[in-house]
Each structure stands twice: as C-alpha cells, then as structure tokens.
VOBA-1610 file (N, C-alpha, C; in pm, whole numbers, padded with zeros to 5 digits, always signed):
BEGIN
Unk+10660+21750+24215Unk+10782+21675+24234Unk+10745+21542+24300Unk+10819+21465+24242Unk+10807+21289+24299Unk+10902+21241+24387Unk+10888+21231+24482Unk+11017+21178+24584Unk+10991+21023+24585Unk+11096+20994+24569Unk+11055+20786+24502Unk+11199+20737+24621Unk+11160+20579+24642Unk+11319+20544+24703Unk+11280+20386+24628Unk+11407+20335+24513Unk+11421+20266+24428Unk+11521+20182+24502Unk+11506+20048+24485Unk+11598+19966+24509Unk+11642+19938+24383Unk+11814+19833+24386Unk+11848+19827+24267Unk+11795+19773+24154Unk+11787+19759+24044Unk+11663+19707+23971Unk+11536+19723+23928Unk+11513+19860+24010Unk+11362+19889+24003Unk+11381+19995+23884Unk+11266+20025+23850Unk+11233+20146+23733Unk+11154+20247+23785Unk+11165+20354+23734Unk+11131+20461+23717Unk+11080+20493+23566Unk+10945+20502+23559Unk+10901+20567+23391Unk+10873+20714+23374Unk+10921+20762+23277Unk+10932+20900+23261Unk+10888+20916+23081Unk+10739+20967+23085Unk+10661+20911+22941Unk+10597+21085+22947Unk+10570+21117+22842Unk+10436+21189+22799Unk+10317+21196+22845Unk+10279+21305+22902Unk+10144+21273+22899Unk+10048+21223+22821Unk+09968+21137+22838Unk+09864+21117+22727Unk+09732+21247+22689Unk+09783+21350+22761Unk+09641+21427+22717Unk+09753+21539+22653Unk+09887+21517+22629Unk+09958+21591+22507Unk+09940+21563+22366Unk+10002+21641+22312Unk+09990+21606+22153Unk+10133+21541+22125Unk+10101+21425+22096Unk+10182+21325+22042Unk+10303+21403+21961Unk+10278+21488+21876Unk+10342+21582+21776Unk+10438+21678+21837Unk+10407+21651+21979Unk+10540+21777+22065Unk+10651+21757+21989Unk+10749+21818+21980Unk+10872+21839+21968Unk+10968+21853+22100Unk+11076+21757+22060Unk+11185+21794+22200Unk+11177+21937+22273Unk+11210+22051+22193Unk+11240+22186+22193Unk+11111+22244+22276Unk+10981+22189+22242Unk+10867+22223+22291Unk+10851+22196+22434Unk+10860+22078+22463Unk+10862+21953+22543Unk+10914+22031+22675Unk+11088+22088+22639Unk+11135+22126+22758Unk+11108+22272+22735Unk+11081+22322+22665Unk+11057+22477+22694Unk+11024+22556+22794Unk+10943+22461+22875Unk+10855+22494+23034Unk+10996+22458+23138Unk+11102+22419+23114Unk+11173+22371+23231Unk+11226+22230+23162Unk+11379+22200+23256Unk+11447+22096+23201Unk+11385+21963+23339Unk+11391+21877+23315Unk+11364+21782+23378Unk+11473+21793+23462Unk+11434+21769+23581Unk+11557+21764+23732Unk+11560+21640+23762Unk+11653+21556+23829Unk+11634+21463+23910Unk+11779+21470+24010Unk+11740+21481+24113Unk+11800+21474+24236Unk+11830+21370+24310Unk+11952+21315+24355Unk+11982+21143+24428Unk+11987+21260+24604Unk+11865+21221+24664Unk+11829+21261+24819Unk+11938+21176+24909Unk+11901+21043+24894Unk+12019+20967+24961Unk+12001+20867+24897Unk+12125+20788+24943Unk+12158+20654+24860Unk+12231+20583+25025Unk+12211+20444+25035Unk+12225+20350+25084Unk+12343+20216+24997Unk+12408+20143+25041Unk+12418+20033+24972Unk+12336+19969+24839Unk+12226+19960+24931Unk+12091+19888+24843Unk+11979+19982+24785Unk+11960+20101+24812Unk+11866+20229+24760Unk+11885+20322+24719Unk+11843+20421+24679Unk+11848+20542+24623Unk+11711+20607+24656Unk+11688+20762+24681Unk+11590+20800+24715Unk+11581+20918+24626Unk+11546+20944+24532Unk+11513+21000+24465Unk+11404+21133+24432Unk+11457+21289+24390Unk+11374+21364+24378Unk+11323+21430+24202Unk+11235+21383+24189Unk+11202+21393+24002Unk+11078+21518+23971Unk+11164+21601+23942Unk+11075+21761+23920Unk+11075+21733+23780Unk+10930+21738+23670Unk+10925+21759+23492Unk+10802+21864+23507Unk+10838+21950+23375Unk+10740+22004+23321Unk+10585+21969+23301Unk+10520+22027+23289Unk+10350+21982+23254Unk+10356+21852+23146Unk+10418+21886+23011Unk+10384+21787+22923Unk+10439+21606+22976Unk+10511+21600+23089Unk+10556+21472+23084Unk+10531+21434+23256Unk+10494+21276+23226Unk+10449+21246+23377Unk+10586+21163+23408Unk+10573+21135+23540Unk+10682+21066+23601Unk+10619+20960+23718Unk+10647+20814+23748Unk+10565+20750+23759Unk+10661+20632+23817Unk+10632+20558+23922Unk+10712+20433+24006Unk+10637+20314+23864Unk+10735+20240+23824Unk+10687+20148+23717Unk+10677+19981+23868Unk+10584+19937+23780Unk+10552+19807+23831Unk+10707+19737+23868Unk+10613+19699+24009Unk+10763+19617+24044Unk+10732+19475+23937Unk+10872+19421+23944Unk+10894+19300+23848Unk+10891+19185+23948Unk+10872+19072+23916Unk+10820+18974+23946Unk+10972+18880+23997Unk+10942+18797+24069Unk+11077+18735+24098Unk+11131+18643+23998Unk+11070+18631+23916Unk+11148+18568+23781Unk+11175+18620+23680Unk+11115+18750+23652Unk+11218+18842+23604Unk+11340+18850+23594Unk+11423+18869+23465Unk+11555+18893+23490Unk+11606+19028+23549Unk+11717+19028+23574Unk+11739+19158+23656Unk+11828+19268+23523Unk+11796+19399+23564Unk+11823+19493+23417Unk+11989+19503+23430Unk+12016+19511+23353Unk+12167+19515+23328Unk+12224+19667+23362Unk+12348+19680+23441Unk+12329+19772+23538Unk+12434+19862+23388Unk+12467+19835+23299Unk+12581+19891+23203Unk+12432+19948+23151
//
C-alpha cells in the first residue's frame, strides 16, 4: 500500500507492471483483488491518500510538473 499526500494538480500514475504480460485481460488483472483507494485526510489544499493494487499493477507519485505547465482541468 502507498500512502501519498497530493496537492491539487498533482498526479498519481496507476500503470501495469512492466514485467506483466501486456496481453492481461481486465478480468485477469483484477482477479487478485480490486484496486482500493482511500482519501486519509483532505485539507483545503491536499489530499492524503491510501492506494492498495494487486501484483500485476504498480502505483507510483508521477513527476511533479513544472511551473509552466498548465494546470489539469479539475472536470
């Protein structure tokens, strides 16, 4: 499990492992367990986050973005 605390804007990536077989199937994928994610606390400005996945899929804090970045559209 990943305990993350995201400000608004930030990402979270939630991909495949690369030492899976590309060829999984959805059905396969979650067979081991459904992906959880839990909001721990939230602030104005944060969220703290708890992210439990199965073996086949990693879960991962994505690169923060740069200050000229646009900001992600919250819709």
């Amino acid at each position: 499990m990943l305990v993350i605390t995201r400000k608004r804007g930030e990402r979270i990536v939630i991909a495949l492992d690369p030492d899976s077989d590309p060829e999984l199937r959805a059905a396969d994928l979650f067979a081991q367990g459904p992906l959880e994610i839990i909001l721990v606390a939230a602030t104005r400005s944060t969220a703290r986050l708890a992210i439990a996945a199965a073996k086949p899929l990693i879960v991962r804090r994505a690169p923060r973005r740069a200050a000229a970045d646009p900001p992600l559209d919250p819709d």
